[in-house]
C-alpha positions as CSV (number, residue, x, y, z in Angstrom):
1,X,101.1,68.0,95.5
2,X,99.8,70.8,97.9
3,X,100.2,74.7,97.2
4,X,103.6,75.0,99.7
5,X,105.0,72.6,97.6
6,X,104.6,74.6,94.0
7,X,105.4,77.9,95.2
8,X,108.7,78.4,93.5
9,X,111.0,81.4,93.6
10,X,111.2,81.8,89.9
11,X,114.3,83.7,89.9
12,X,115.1,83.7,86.1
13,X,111.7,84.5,85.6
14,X,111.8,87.5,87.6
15,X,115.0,89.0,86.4
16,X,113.7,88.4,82.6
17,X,110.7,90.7,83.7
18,X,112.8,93.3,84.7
19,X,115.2,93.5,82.1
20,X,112.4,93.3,79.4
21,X,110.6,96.3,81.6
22,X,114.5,98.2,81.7
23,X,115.2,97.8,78.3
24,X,111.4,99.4,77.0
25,X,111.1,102.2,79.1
26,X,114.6,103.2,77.9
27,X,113.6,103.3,74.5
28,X,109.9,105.0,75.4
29,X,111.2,107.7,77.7
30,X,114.1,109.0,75.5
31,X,111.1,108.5,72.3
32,X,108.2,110.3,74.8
33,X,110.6,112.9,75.8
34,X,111.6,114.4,72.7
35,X,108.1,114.2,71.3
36,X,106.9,116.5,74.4
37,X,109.8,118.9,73.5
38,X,108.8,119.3,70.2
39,X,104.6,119.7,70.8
40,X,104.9,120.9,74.2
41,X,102.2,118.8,75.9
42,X,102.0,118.3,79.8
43,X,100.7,114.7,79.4
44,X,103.7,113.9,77.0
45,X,106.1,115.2,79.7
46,X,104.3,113.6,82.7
47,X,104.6,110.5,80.4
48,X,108.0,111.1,80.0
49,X,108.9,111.2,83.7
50,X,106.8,108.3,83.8
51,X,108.8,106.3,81.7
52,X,112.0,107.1,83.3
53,X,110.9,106.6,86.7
54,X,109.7,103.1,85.7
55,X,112.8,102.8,84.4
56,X,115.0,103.9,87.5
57,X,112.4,101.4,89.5
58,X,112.6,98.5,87.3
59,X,117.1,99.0,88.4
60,X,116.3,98.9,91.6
61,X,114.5,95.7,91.3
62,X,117.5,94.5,89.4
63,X,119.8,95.7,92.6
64,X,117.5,93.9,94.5
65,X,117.6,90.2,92.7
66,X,121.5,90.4,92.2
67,X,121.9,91.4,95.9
68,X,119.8,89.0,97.3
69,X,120.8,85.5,95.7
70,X,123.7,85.9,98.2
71,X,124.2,83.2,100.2
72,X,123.4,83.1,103.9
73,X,127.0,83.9,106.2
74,X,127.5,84.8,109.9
75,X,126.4,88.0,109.7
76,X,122.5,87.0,107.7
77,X,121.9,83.7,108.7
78,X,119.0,83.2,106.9
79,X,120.7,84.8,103.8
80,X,119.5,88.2,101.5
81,X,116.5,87.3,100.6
82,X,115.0,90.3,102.3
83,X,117.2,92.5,100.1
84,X,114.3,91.9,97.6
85,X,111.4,93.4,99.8
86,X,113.2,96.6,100.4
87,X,114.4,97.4,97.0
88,X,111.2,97.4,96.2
89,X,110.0,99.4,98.8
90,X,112.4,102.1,97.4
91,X,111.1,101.7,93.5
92,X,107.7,102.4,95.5
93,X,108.6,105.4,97.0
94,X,110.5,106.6,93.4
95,X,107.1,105.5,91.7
96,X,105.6,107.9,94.2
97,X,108.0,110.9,94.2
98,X,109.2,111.3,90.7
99,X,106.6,109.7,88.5
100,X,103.4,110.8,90.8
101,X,104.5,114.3,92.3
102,X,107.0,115.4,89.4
103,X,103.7,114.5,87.0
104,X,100.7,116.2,89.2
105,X,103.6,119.5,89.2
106,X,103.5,119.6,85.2
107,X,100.3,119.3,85.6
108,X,99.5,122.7,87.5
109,X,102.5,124.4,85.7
110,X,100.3,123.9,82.4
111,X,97.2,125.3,84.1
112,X,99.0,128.3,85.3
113,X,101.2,128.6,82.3
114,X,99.7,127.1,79.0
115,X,101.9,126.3,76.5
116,X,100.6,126.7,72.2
117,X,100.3,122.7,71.1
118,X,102.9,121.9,68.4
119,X,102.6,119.0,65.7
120,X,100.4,116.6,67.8
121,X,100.4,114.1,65.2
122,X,103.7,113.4,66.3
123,X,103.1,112.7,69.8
124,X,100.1,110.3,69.0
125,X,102.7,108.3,66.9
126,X,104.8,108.1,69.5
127,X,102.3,107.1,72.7
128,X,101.2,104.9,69.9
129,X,104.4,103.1,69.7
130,X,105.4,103.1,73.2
131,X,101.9,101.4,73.9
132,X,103.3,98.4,71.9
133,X,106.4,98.6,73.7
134,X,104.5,99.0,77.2
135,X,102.1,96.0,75.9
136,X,105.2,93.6,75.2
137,X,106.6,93.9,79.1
138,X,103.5,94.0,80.7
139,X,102.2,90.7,78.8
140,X,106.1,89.4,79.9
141,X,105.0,89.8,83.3
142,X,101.5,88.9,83.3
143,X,102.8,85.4,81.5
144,X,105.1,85.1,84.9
145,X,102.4,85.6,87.7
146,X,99.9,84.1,85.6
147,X,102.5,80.5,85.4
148,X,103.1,81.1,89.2
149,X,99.4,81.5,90.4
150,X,98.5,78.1,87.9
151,X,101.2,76.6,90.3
152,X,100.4,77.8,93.2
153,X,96.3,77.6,92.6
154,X,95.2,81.1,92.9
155,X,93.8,83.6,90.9
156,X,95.9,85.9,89.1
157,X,94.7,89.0,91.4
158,X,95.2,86.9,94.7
159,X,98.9,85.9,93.5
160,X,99.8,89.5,93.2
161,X,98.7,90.2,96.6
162,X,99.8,87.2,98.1
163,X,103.0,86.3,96.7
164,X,106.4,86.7,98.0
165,X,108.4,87.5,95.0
166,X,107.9,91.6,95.0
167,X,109.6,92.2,91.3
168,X,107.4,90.8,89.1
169,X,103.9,92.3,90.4
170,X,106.0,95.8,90.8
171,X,106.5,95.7,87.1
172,X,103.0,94.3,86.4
173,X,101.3,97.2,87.8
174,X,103.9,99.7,86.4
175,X,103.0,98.4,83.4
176,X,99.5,98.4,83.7
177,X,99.3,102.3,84.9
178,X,101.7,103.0,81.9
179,X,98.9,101.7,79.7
180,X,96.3,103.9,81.5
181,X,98.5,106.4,81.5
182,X,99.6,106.5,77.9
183,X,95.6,106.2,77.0
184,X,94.9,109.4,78.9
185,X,97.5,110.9,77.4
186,X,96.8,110.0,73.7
187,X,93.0,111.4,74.8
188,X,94.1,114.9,75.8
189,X,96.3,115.1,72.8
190,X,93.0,114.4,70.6
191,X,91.0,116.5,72.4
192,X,93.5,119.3,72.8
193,X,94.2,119.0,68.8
194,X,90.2,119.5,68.4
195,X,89.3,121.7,70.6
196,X,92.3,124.1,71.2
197,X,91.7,124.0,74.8
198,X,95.1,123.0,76.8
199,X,93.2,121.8,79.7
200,X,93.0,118.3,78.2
201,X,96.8,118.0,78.6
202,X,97.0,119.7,82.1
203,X,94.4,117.8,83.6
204,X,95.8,114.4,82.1
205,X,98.9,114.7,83.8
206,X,97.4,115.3,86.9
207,X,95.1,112.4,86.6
208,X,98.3,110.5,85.6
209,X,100.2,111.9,89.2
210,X,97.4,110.6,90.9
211,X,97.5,106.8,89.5
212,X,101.1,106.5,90.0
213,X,100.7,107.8,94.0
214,X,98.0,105.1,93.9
215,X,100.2,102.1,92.1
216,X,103.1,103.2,94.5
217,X,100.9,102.9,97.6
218,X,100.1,99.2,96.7
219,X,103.4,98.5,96.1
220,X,104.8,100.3,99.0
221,X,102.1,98.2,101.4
222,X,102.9,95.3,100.1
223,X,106.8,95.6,100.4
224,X,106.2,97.0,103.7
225,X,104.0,94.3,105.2
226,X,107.1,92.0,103.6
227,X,109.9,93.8,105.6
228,X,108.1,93.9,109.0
229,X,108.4,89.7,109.1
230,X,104.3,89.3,108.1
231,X,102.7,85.5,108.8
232,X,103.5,83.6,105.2
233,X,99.3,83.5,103.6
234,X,96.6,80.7,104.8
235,X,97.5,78.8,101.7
236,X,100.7,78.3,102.5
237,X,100.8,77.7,106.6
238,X,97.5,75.8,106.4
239,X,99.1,72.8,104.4
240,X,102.2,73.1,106.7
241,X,100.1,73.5,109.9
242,X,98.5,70.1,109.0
243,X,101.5,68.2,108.2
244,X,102.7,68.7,111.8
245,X,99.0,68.2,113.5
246,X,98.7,65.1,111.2
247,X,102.0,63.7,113.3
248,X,100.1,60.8,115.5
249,X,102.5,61.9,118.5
250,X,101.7,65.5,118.7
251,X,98.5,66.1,121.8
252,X,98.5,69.4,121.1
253,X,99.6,72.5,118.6
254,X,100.3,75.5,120.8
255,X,102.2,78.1,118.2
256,X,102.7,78.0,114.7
257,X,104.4,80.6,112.8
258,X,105.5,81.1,109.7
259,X,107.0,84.3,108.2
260,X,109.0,84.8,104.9
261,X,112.6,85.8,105.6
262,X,113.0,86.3,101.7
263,X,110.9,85.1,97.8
264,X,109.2,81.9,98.6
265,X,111.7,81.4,101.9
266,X,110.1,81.0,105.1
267,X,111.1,80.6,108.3
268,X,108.9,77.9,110.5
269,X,108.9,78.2,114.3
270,X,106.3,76.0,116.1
271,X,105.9,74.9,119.9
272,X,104.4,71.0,120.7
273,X,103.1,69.1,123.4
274,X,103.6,65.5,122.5
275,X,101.7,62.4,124.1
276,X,102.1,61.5,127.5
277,X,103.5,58.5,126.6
278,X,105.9,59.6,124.8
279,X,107.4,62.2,127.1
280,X,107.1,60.2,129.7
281,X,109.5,57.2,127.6
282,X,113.4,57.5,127.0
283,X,114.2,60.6,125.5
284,X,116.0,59.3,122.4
285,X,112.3,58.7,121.2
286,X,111.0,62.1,121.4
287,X,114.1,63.2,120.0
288,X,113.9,61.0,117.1
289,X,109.9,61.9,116.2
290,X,111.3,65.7,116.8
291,X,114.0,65.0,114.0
292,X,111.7,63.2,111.5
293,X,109.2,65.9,111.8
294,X,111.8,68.8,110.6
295,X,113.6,66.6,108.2
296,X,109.7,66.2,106.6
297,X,109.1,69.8,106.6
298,X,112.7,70.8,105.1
299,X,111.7,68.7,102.6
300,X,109.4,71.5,101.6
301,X,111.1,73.2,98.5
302,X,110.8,76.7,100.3
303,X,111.2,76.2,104.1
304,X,114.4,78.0,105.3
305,X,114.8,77.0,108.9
306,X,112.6,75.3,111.1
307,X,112.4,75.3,114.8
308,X,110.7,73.3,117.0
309,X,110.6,73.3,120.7
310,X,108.3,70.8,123.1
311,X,106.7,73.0,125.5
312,X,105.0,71.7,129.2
313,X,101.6,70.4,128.8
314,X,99.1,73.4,129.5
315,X,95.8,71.4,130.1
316,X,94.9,68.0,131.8
């Protein structure tokens, strides 16, 4: 079985990630929020909008599944799939604006205006348990793309960049900045606790402003090079490329495109110059060779459409 042929949606897959990643950043931003009000600390707050930007994110992913499992109609031919691409785009840019800017903000706010650090203890038991809340979505995730890339034969960090299926690498790396995140926190709470110097917390919320801008960028490349119809990867249209060059009545290969018009849904457009003999015999016969060849490809668990069109031979 070639790669095309095990790259799978994973729809149920995805929206378990999500609702996993909803459900715990719920809990951890309403538990990281009051512990910041009660000691004060930058880091604890930028957590805190960290957590409930995640959280606002990981909805829009969930707008996006429900919205695009519509089926195709007269207006989207080729159905919602893209739906997907840009809610993710916008959990990107909310990544960006309210867990990167809002955080690097608290951050200089502290600096300028230093706050007296109350009961730390109780905001290291909190980033404590919200790591083990963190570590329970971000494994559900992980588990996902690492099942898909076995299927699909990549590595784990070429599936994230490669795949089609936007929700389940957004909260991946959500997940894995929250970790970051909540380890630089819990180190300027220590620090901050020994040395009675607030800097620690400023400067962590900063440094946890700038890894969210950098997670959203990823994200928001990604999703954009999604939306603006980008060729499907080489280990995908390879496989497909040769199934139609491997056809003993094609001379010649002149186009071959493939581009994903939603998760795992590609749309295949291709232009052939068949044998001589062939064009030159009854039509019926190219017509039929024409018709095998698509009905093989839609065969293909993922292919949307495919269009083919014979094209006037361009060398002797």
């Amino acid at each position: 079985m070639s790669k095309v042929d095990r790259e799978t949606t994973a729809k149920g897959g995805s929206t378990r990630t999500v609702v996993v990643a909803v459900l715990a950043n719920f809990a951890i931003a309403l538990a990281k929020g009051a512990a910041a009000a009660v000691t004060g600390s930058a880091a604890l707050w930028a957590e805190t909008l960290h957590s409930f930007a995640d959280m606002g994110n990981q909805l829009l992913l969930f707008v996006g599944l429900r919205r695009s499992a519509r089926p195709p109609d007269a207006t989207h031919p080729y159905g919602y799939g893209q739906e997907r691409f840009f809610w993710s785009f916008l959990a990107a840019l909310g990544i960006f604006l309210i867990g990167g800017l809002l955080s690097i903000g608290e951050g200089v706010r502290s600096l300028l205006r230093p706050e007296p650090l109350e009961s730390p203890w109780i905001g290291i038991g909190v980033l404590v348990v919200a790591a083990g809340f963190e570590a329970y979505s971000w494994l559900t995730a992980h588990r996902q793309l690492r099942t898909e890339a076995s299927r699909t034969g990549r590595t784990l960090a070429e599936h994230v960049r490669r795949t089609s299926d936007p929700s389940a690498p957004t909260v991946y790396l959500e997940d894995s900045a929250a970790l970051l995140g909540l380890a630089l926190a819990l180190v300027a709470l220590v620090l901050h606790m020994l040395t009675g110097w607030h800097g620690w917390d400023a400067y962590a919320s900063i440094a946890i402003g700038v890894l969210l801008i950098g997670v959203a960028w990823l994200l928001a490349r990604r999703a954009k090079a999604l939306l603006i119809d980008q060729s499907a990867p080489p280990d995908v249209v390879e496989p497909l490329r040769a199934m139609v060059e491997d056809q003993s009545w094609v001379r010649k290969v002149h186009r071959f495109d493939a581009v994903y018009v939603g998760p795992s849904r590609v749309l295949l457009t291709t232009w052939l110059d068949p044998a001589a003999e062939l064009r030159a015999g009854p039509a019926g016969d190219l017509i039929a060779r024409i018709e095998d060849l698509r009905d093989r490809l839609m065969a293909q668990p993922h292919l949307e459409r495919v269009v083919i069109t014979i094209v006037e031979p361009r060398d002797p």
